[in-house]
N, C-alpha and C positions, 0 to 999 in steps of 0.2 A: 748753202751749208745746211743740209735736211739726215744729218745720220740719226738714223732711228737705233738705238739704244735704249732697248727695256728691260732689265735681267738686275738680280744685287749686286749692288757693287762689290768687286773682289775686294776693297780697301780704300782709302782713302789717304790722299798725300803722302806724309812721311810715313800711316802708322804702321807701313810694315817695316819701319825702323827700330819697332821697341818690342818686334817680335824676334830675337836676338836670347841667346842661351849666356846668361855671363857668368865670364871666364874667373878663375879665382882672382888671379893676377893682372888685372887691366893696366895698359898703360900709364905712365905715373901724366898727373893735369901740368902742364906748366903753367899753367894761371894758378899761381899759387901766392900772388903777393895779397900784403895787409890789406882786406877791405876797408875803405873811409868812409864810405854811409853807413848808416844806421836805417832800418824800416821802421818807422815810428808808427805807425799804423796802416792796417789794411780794411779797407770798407768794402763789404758786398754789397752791388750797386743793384743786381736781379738779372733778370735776363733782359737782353735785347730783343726787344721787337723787329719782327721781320713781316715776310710778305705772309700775305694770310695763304696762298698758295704753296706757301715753301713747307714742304714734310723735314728736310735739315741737309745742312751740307757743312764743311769744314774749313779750317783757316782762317782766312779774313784777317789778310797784310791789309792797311791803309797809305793812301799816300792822298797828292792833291795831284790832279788833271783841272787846265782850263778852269780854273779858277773855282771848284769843285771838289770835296771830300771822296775822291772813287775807295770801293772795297772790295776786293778781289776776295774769291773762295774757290776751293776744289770740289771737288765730286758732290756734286748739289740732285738733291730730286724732289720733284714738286710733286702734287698731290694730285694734281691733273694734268696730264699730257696736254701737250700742242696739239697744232693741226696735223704735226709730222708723226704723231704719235710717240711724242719724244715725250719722258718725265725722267730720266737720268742725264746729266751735265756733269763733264769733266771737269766745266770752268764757267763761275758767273760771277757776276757783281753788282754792286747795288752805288749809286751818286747819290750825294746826299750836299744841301747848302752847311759851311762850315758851321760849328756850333762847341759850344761849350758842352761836358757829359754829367753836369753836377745833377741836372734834374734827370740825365738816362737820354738816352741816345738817340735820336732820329729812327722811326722804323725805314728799314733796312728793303726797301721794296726792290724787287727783281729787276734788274736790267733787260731788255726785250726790245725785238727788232720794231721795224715798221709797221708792224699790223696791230703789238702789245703782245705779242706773245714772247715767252721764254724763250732765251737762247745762248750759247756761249761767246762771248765776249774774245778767245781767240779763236780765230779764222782755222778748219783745214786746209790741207792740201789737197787736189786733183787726187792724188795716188791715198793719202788718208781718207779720204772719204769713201774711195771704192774700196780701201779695205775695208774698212769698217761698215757698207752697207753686205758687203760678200759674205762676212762673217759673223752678221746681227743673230740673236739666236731665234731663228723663226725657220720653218722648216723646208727643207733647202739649201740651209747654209753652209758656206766653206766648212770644212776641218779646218784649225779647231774650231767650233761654232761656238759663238759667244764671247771671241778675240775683240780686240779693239786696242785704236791708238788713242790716247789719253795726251792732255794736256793741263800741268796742274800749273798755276799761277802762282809768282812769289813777290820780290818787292816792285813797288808803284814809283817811281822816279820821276815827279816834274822836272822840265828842263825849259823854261819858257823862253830863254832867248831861242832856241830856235823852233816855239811853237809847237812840242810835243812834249810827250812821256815815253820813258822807258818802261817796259815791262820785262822783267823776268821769268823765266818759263823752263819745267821741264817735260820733256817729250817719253809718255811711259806706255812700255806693250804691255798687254795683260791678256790674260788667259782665264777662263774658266778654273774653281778653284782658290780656296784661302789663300792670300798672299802668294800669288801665283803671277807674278807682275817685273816686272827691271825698268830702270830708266837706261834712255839711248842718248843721254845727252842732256844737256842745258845750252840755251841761247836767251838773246834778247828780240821784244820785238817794239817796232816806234809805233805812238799811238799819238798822229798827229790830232794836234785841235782840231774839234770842226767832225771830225770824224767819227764814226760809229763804232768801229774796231779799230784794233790795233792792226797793223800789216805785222806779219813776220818775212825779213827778205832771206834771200838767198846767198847763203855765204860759201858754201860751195854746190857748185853745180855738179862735180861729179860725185859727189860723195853719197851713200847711201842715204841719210837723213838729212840733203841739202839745206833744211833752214837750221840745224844744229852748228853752234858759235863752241862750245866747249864739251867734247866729247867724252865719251869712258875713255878712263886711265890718265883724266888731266884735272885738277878741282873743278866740282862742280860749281858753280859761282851761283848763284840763287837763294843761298840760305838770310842773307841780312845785306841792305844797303844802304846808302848814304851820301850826300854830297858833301863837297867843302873846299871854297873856294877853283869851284870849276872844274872838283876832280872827286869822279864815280870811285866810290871804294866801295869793294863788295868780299862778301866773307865767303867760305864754301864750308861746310861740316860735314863732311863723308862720313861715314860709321865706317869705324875700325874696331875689330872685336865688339864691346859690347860701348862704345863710346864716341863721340862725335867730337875728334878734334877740329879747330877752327882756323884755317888758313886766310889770307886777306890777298885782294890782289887790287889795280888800280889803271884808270885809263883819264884820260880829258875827256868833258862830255862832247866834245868837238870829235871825237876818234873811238865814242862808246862803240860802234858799230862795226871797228877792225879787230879781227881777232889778232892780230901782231902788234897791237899797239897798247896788250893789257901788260903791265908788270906786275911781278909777288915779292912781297914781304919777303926777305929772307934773312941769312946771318946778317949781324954787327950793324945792320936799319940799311940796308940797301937794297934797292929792290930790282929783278933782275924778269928778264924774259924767259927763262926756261923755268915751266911751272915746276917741275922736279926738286929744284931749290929751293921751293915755297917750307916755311915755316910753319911749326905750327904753335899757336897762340894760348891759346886753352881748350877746354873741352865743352862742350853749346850742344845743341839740336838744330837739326836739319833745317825746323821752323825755327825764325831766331828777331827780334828786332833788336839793332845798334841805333845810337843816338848820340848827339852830345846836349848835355844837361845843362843848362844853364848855372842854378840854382846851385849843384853838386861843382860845376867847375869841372867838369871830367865828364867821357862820354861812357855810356852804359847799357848793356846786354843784357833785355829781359827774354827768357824763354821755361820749357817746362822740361826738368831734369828728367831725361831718358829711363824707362822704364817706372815712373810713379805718377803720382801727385802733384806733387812737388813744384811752387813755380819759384823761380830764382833771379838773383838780376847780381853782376860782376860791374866793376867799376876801373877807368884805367886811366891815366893825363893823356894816355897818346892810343890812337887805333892799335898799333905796331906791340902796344904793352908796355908795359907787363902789366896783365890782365889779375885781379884780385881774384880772391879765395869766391864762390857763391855763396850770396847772403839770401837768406829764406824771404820769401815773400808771403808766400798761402797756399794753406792745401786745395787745391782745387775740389769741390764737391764733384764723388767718383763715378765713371763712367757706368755705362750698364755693363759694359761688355769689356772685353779685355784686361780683365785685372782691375778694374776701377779706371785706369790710366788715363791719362789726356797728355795732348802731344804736341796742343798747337797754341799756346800760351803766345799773345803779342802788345808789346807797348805800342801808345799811338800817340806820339808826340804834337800832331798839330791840336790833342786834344787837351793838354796840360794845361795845370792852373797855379797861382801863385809862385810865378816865374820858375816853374816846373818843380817848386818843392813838393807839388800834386801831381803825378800821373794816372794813367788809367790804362791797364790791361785786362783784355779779353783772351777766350778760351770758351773752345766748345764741347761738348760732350755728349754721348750716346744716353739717350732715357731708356730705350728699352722698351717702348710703350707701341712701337709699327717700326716696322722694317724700316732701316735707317733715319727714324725718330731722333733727333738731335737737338739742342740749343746751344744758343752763344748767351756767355755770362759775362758781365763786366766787372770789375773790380777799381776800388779809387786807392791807390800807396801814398803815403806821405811820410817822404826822405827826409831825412837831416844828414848834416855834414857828422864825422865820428868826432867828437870832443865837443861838441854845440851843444 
């Protein structure tokens, strides 16, 4: 896996999700019940340390792998190429030994093959790879020169009785040019223990994008996940108009890997096989984490409200809902580029403190200071129940 990719990135993860014209009239939220927490304070914790290589990349879902803190990011690019003459990465991640965040984070050092050098964390394909060295922009190359298949990463899923993680993943073309990009899909891929990557398998052989598990025109399943009690529940937020409703759908981790064996949310709490049914919950972001809170007694959705600042966290007794009003969290300190905006706001629950009446959410953002100049910031919240 040597694709050489050196050119700017056309975007990064969801944000050409917030690059959207809104409409007067957007659809009305059905997360609209009573919020029961309270933000009783927000502490800006600084920035996170990373690799002294890393120039910036974005996202940065948490979960645990093998016994292990892993952090998945999209569109990463380091400040010195490899030996492949590679410093742009669709997908990378950093391990880290678990840890409390009160003194600030573990620096966040680059995931890298067997030599130490940078590299994406999922695998191509045989046919992704010769597209994308076909089409590198160097001269010579296919029309349109400068294409590429992308693979942005979303939530981290342990599953240790059977000795792996799930990973979430969507599969995106891009083109030469601002927000000039689509996704082909969402699947999963297993990232057993012991192993360096994750495999992505084959879920249809004859389809155009054989490792793609959920295609366009069905929820994208990758926006937020969670177990409980032996069953994968995941959220999808597609943008509609200028707003990301939130669907949920659900599988046994024994059968994550069949696409016939996901059910959705739908009417009166049943949940059914044909995505079409699927409900929609409330209104989230693309990037999104779900949780259940100890401390709150109910589980909870932190992300960064579409087109701002703004980060927010909704509270519900049940995944299913009825999802609360968004309660304010913090303005995020504003991008360089895009309107100030940030997009990819996430809670990290294996980092909470005082039986999670502390959490801590990060978010990255454009400085402005060298072509895709970035940081990740942390932030400490501390909930109370409404009436406490």
């Amino acid at each position: 896996m040597d694709t050489k990719i050196i050119q700017r990135p056309l975007i990064s993860l969801v944000f050409y999700a917030t690059i959207v014209t809104q409409v007067a009239c957007s659809p009305s939220d059905p997360g609209n019940a009573i919020s029961e927490l309270v933000v009783v304070e927000t502490d800006e914790m600084g920035v996170v340390v990373q690799d002294d290589n890393l120039r910036g990349r974005d996202g940065g879902y948490s979960g645990t792998h093998n016994g292990r803190t892993v952090w998945v990011f999209g569109d990463t690019v380091t400040i010195s190429a490899n030996s492949d003459g590679q410093n742009w990465f669709s997908n990378t991640w950093s391990a880290v030994e678990p840890s409390y965040a009160s003194d600030g984070l573990a620096p966040l050092t680059l995931g890298t093959d067997e030599f130490g050098e940078p590299v994406e964390l999922l695998p191509y394909t045989d046919e992704e790879i010769q597209f994308n060295r076909l089409h590198q922009d160097a001269p010579g190359c296919l029309d349109p020169c400068g294409a590429r298949w992308a693979l942005w990463p979303g939530p981290l899923i342990d599953d240790p009785v059977r000795q792996r993680s799930l990973l979430f993943y969507q599969k995106i073309n891009a083109e030469p040019g601002d927000f000039n990009f689509y996704g082909v899909g969402s699947a999963l891929a297993e990232w057993p223990y012991g192993a360096r990557h994750p495999v992505r398998p084959v879920i249809n052989a004859l389809a155009e994008h054989p490792t793609i598990m959920f295609p366009p025109g069905t929820p994208q399943l990758h926006s937020a996940a969670l177990v409980e009690d032996n069953m994968l529940y995941v959220f999808a937020c597609d943008k509609t108009d200028s707003v990301f409703p939130c669907k949920l759908a659900r599988t046994s981790m024994e059968q994550a890997m069949e696409p016939g064996a996901w059910r959705y949310a739908a009417t009166n709490g049943i949940w059914v096989s044909d995505s079409s049914e699927a409900i929609e919950l409330f209104h989230g972001a693309d990037i999104m984490s779900v949780s259940f809170n100890e401390f709150l007694d109910r589980y909870i959705a932190v992300y960064s409200k579409p087109l701002s600042r703004k980060i927010v966290i909704r509270s519900a007794l049940a995944l299913t809902g009825p999802w609360s009003t968004p309660t304010h969290v913090a303005n995020a300190l504003p991008s360089a580029s895009g309107n100030g905006w940030v997009y990819d706001a996430l809670s990290h629950p294996q980092l909470s403190e005082q039986n999670e009446a502390a959490i801590y959410v990060t978010y990255t953002r454009d400085l402005g200071t060298a072509w895709f100049a970035r940081e990740m910031r942390l932030l400490r919240v501390t909930l109370s129940a409404r009436g406490e």
